[in-house]
C-alpha positions, 0 to 999 in steps of 0.5 A: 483451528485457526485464531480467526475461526476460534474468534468468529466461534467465541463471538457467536457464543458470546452473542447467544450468552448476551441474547439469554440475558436480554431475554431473561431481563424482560422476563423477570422485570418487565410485565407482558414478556412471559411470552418469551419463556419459549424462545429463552428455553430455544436459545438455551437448547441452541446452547445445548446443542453446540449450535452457538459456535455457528450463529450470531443470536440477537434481538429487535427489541423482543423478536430473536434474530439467527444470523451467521453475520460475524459482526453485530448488525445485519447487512440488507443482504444477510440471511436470517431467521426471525422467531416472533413470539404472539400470545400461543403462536411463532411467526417464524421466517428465513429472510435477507433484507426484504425478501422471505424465503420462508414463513410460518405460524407455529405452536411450538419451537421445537417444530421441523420446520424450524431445525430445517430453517436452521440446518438451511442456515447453517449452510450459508457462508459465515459474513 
């Protein structure tokens, strides 16, 4: 494995190691953010996974972002996934700037329709 691959993978896991913090921050010390039990328990099954060495995780306040951006931040032009959490729900949806390719409300994070939203993912170029 070459130094840039081995860097782009540490800069993926070290993005969902700092995602887990964040989470687990809002959970412990902020009122209201149980709601995102689920997602911190998503992230770390990524984790389990081995799926950390192919996404940059991060979040918009509280709503998680999957993208396969190299760098922190993401271009108009990126392709990502947004899981919202709502009281008993997920919006989830695959998007780049504007445009939606996909949208769902979901019960559970564990649903099909997610794993295909990441393997579609997973099949875009790393940027």
């Amino acid at each position: 494995m070459d130094e840039r691959t081995k860097d782009i993978k540490k800069r993926f896991s070290d993005s969902c190691t700092e995602t887990e913090k964040f989470y687990d921050d809002l959970i412990a010390n902020y009122t209201g953010f149980e709601r995102l039990k689920p997602i911190r328990q998503f992230i770390e099954t990524l984790k389990q996974n081995g799926e950390d060495k192919f996404f940059r995780l991060g979040t918009s306040v509280h709503i998680l972002l999957i993208s396969r951006s190299v760098n922190h931040g993401l271009r108009l032009d990126q392709k990502y996934i947004k899981i919202d959490a709502f009281d008993s729900k997920f919006e989830v949806m695959l998007r780049d700037g504007d445009k939606v390719y996909r949208q769902y409300m979901v019960d559970s994070l564990d649903d099909l329709r997610i794993t295909k939203l990441i393997r579609t993912l997973k099949d875009t170029l790393i940027d």
